[in-house]
C-alpha positions as CSV (number, residue, x, y, z in Angstrom):
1,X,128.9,-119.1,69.3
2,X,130.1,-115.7,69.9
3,X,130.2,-113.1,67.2
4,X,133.3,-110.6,67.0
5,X,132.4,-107.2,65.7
6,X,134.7,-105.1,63.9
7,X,134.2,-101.0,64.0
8,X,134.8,-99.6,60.1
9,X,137.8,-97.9,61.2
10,X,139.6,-101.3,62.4
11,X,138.8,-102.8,59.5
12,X,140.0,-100.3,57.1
13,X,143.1,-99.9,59.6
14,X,143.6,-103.9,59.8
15,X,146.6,-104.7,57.7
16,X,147.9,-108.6,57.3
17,X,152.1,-109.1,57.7
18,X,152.3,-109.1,54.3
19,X,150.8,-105.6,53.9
20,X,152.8,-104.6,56.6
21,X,156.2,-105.6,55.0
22,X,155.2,-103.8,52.3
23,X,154.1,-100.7,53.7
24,X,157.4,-100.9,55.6
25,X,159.5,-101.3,52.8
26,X,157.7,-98.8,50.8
27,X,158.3,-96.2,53.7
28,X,162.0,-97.1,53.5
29,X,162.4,-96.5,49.8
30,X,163.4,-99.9,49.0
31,X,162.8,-100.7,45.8
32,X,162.3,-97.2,44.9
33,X,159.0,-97.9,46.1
34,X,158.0,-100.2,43.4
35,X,155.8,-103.4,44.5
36,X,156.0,-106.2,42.1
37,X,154.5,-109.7,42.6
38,X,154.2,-113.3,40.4
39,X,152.3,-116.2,40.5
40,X,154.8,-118.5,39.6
41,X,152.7,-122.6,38.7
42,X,154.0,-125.6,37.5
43,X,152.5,-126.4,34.3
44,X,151.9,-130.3,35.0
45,X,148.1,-129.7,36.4
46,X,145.6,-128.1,37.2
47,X,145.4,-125.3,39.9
48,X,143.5,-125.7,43.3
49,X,141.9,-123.5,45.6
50,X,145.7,-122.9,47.4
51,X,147.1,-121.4,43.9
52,X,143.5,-119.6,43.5
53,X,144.6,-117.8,47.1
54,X,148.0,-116.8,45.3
55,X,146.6,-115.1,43.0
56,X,144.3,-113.4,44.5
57,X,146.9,-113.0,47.2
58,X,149.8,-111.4,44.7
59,X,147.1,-109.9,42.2
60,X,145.5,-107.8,45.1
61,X,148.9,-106.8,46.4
62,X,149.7,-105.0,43.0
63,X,146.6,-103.8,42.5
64,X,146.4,-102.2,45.9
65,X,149.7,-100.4,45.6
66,X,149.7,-99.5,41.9
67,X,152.3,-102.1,40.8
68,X,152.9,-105.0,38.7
69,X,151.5,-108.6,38.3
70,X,153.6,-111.2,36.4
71,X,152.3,-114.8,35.6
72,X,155.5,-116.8,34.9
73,X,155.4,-120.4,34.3
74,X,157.8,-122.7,36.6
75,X,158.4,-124.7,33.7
76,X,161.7,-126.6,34.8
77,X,159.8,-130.3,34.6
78,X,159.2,-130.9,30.8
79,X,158.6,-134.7,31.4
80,X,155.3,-133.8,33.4
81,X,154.2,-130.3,31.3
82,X,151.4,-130.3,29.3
83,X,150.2,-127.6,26.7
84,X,146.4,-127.8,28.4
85,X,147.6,-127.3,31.9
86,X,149.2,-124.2,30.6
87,X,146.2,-122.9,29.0
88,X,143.9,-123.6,31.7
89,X,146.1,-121.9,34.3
90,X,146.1,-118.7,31.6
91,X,142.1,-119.4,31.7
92,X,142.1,-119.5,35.6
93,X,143.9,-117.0,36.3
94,X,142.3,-114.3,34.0
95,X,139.1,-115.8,35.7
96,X,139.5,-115.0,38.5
97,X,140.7,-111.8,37.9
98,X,144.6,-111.6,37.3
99,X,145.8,-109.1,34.7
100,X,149.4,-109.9,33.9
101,X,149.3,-107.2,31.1
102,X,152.4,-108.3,28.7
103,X,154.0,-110.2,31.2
104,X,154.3,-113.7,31.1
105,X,157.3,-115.5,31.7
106,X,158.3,-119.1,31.2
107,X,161.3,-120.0,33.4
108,X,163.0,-121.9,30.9
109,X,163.7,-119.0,28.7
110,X,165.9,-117.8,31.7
111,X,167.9,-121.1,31.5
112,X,171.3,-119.9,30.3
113,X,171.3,-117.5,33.1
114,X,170.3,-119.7,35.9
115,X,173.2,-122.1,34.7
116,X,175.7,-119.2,34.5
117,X,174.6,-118.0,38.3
118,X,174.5,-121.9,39.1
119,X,178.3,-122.5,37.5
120,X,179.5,-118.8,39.7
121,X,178.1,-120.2,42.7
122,X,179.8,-123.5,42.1
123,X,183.2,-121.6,41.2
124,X,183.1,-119.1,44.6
125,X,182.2,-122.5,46.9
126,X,178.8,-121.6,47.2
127,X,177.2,-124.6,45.8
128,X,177.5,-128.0,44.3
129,X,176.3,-130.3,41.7
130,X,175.2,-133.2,44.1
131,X,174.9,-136.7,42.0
132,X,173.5,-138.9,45.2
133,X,171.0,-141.5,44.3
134,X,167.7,-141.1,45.5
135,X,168.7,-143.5,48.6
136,X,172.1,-142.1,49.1
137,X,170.4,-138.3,49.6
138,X,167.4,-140.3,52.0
139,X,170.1,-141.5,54.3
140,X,171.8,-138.4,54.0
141,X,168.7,-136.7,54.8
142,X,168.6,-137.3,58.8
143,X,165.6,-137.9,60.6
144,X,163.9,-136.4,63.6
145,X,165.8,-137.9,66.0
146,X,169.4,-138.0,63.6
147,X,170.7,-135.1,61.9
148,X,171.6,-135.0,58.4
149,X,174.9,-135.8,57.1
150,X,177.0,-133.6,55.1
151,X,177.3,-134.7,51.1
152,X,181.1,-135.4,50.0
153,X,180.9,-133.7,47.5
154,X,179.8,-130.6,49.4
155,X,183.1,-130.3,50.7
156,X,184.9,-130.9,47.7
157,X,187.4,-128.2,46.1
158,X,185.0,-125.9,43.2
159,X,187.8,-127.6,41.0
160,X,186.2,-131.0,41.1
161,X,182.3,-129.6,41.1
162,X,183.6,-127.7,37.6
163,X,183.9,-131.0,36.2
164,X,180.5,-132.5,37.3
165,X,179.3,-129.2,36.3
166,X,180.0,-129.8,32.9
167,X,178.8,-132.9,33.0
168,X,175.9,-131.5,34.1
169,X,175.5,-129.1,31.7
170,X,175.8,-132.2,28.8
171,X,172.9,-133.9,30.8
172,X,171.1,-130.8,30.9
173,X,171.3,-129.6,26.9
174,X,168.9,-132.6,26.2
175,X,166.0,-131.1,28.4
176,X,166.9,-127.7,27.4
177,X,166.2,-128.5,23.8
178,X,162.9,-129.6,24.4
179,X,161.8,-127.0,26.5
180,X,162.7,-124.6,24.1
181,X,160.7,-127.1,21.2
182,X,157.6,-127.0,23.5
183,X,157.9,-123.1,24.5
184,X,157.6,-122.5,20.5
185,X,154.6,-124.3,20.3
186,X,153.0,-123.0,23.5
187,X,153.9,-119.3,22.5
188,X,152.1,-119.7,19.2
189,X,149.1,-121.1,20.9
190,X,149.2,-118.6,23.0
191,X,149.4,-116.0,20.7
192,X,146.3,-117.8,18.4
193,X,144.6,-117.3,21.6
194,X,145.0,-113.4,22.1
195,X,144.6,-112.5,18.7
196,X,140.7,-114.2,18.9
């Protein structure tokens, strides 16, 4: 097996496409410079060694050009969540290094805000609130050797999506109340924990 040397000054001048991007961004003021990154889990299991990557991936990045890290919890699937997945990913991620100072988010509390951008997209045409079944969007789906079909409703006037919209939003109340319950409970945990 042949071994690949690397002189000190390629590997200090090596940068991944990630880096670059940034670096390239950075150059071209966007963001006012700023360089932000998340680490964004599901709280309905544990983490693996893809999610330990991540963070390192996104906590490195901030580190290495003086910005922010934010641990914010994808927490859209309250059937599967569980209050110890949460506190081990808070307990994983702090070991292995992560530092999201006061930042961590649960997606849920943005919920009213995700609906209102959801209800503006459905309004300018954008998007729709599609109610296939689970076989309907599988034949809808395509194949490799078919391609997909387009959803009725997709082309339907934003006039008739309002409605299911609304209907939607009645469906969705239910699960918004108990996130909300659960994100009460998990904050004071949470904030049991710190104060120790």
């Amino acid at each position: 097996m042949r071994t690949i040397r690397m002189s000190q000054e390629e590997r200090t001048t090596s940068r991944n496409f990630i880096q670059q991007i940034i670096d390239a961004d950075r150059a071209a003021g966007k963001n006012g410079g700023r360089v932000h990154t998340r680490f964004p889990p599901e709280p309905n299991g544990y983490l693996h060694i893809g999610h330990a990557k991540s963070i390192c991936l996104n906590f490195g990045l901030a580190q290495e050009f003086a910005g922010k890290f934010n641990l914010r919890f994808d927490d859209t699937n309250p059937t599967k969540e569980e209050q110890e997945y949460v506190d081990s990913i808070i307990d994983d991620v702090r070991w292995l290094g992560g530092n999201w100072e006061d930042r961590l988010f649960y997606a849920s509390d943005y919920f009213q805000q995700l609906y209102d951008w959801a209800i503006q997209l459905i309004k300018e045409g954008k998007a729709y609130v599609c109610d296939l079944t689970a076989e309907e969007m599988r034949v809808h789906r395509g194949t490799l050797n078919e391609p997909a079909r387009i959803v009725p409703i997709a082309t339907a006037p934003s006039r008739t999506t309002s409605i299911y919209s609304s209907e939607w939003r009645r469906a969705s109340f239910q699960m918004e109340l108990a996130r909300s319950a659960r994100r009460s409970i998990w904050r004071r945990r949470i904030s049991t924990c710190a104060i120790r």
